[in-house]
C-alpha positions in Angstrom: -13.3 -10.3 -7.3 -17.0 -8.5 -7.2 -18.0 -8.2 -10.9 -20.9 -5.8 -9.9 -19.4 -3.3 -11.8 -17.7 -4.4 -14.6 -20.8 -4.1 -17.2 -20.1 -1.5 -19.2 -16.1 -1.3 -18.6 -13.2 -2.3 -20.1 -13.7 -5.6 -18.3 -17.0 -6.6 -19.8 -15.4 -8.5 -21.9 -14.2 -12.8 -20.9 -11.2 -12.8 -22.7 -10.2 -9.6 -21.4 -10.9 -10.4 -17.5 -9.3 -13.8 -17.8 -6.1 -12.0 -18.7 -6.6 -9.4 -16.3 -6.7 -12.3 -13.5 -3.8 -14.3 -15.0 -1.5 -11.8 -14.8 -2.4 -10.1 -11.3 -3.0 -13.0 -9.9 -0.4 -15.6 -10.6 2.6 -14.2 -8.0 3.1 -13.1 -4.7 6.0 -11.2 -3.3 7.7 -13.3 -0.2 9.1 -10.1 2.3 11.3 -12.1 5.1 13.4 -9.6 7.8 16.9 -10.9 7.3 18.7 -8.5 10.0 17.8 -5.7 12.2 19.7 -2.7 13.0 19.1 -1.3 16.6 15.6 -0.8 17.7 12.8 -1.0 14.6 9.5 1.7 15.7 7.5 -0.9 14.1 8.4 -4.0 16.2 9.6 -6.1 13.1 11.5 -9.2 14.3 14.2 -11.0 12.3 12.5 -14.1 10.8 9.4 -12.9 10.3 7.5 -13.2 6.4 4.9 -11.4 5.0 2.8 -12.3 1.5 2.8 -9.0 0.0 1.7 -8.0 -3.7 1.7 -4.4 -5.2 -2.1 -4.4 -3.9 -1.8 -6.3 -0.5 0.5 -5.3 2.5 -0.3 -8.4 4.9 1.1 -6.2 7.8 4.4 -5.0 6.8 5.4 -1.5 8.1 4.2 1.3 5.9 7.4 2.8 5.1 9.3 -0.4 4.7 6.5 -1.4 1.8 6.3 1.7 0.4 10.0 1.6 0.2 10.0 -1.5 -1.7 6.8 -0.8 -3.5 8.2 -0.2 -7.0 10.4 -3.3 -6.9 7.3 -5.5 -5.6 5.8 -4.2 -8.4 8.5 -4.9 -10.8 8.4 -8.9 -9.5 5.2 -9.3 -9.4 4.4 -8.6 -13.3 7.7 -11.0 -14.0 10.4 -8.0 -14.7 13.9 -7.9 -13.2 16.0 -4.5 -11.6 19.0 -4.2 -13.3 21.2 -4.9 -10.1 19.4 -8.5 -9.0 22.0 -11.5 -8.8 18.5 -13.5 -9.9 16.0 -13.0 -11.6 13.1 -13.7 -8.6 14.3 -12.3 -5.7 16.4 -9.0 -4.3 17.1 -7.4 -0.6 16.5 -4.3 0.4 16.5 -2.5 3.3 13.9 0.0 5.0 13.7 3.7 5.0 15.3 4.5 8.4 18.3 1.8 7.8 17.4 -0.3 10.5 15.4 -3.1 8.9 16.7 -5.6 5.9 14.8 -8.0 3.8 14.7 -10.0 1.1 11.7 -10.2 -1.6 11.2 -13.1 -3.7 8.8 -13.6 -6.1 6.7 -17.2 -5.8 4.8 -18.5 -8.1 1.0 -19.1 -6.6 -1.1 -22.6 -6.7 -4.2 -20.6 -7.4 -5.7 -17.6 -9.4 -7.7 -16.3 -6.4 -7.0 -12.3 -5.4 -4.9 -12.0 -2.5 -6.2 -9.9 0.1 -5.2 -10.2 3.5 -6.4 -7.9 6.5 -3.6 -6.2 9.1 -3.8 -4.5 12.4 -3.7 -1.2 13.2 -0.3 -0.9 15.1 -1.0 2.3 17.8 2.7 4.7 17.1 1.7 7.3 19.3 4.0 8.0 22.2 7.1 6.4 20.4 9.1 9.7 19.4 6.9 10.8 16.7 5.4 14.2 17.5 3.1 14.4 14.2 1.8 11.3 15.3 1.1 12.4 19.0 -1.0 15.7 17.9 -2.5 13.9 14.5 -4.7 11.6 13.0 -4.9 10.5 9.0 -7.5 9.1 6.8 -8.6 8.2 3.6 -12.0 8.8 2.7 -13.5 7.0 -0.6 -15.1 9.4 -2.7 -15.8 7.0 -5.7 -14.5 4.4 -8.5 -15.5 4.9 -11.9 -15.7 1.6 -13.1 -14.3 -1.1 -10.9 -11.5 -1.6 -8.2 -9.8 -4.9 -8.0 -9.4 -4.2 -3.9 -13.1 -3.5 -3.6 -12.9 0.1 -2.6 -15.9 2.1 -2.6 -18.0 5.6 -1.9 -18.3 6.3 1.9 -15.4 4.1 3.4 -12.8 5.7 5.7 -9.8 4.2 6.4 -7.1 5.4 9.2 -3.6 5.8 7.7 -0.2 6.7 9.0 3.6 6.3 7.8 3.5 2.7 9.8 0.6 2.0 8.8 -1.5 1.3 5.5 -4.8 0.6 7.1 -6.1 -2.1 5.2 -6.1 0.5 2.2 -5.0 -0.9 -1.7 -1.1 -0.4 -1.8 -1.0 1.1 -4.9 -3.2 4.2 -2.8 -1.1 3.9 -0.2 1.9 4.5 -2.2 0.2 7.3 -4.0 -0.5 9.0 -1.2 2.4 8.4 1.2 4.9 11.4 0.3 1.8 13.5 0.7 0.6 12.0 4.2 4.4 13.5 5.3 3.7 16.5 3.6 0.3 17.4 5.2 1.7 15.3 8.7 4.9 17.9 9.0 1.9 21.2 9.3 2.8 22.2 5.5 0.7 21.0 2.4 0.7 21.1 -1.7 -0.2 24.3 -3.5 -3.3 22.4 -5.3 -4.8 21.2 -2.0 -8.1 23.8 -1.6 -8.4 23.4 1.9 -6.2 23.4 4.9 -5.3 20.0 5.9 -7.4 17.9 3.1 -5.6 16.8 -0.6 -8.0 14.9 -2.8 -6.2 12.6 -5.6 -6.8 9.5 -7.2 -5.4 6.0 -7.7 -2.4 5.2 -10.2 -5.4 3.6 -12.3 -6.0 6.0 -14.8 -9.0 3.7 -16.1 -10.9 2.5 -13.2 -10.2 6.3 -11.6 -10.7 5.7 -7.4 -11.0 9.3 -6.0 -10.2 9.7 -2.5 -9.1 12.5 -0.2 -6.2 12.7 2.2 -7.8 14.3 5.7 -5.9 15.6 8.5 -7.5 15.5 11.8 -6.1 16.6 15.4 -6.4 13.9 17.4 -8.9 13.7 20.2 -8.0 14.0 23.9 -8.2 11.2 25.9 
């Protein structure tokens, strides 16, 4: 956690940073595929597990996290969904109907920020036209105090709806109704130029702005 930015902030303060990191900190969310439907785009196998939290995807198809986003989120600061047989853990399934998993909440040894890196899994030539005439990004266009992922000004990140590319979740899950938007050739009557929608994160405080870009991808 960089603390290059945090004089001045909300977080200049010990008592305040020490909860801050208690309570994002102490869980992760356990994602394990339980069953698969047919074919999955995304090449998720029965078996597999992923360490998610409402910040870090470890690798987990785009749609199937941002599917289960709000629950993650829900676990992770210790609430409950009204339809959960316990009180850690619930199963879901993904967008397209094909994938199902269970989430569990766990308890972590350590305080430390979990950030794991993913690869970028290539879905062109699969069935998806958008995908096969266009690229998406994230650009970075700053943070007003601090961001807990350690975004910043000037990074570019490649995004798609199977793939968060390495960006925060809670960005990814901002944007993602908006990437299918802007991927399908229509857009969102506040958006001031033709394929590019800028927006910010769901922290109202720290405020990362970023723009959604649209590019047609390159011939080979």
């Amino acid at each position: 956690m960089s603390e290059d930015n945090l004089k001045g902030s909300l977080y200049d303060d010990d008592d305040i940073l020490k909860k801050f990191r208690e309570s994002e900190n102490r869980y992760l969310q356990q994602v394990t595929i339980t069953k698969i439907n047919g074919l999955c785009p995304y090449a998720h196998r029965e078996g597999e597990s992923f360490q998610v939290t409402n910040c870090n995807n470890d690798g987990l198809c785009g749609a199937l996290y941002n599917q289960l986003h709000p629950s993650i989120l829900t676990l992770h600061y210790r609430g409950s969904l009204p339809w959960q047989k316990g009180d850690s853990s619930i199963k879901a399934m993904c967008p397209e109907m094909k994938v199902q998993v269970e989430v569990k909440r766990i308890e972590k040894e350590d305080l430390e920020f979990l950030k794991t890196e993913s690869e970028f899994k290539d879905m062109t030539g699969r069935g998806f036209k958008s995908l096969d005439k266009n690229q998406t990004f994230i650009e970075i266009l700053g943070v007003e105090y601090y961001c807990a992922w350690g975004h910043r000004e000037g990074q570019r990140f490649e995004i798609d709806p199977f793939n968060t590319g390495n960006v925060c979740g809670f960005l990814y899950s901002k944007v993602y109704p908006y990437l299918n938007v802007h991927l399908s050739g229509a857009s969102v009557p506040w958006a001031m130029e033709d394929n590019v929608m800028n927006s910010v994160c769901p922290d109202s405080y720290n405020q990362t702005s970023f723009r959604l870009v649209i590019e047609e991808r390159k011939k080979e």
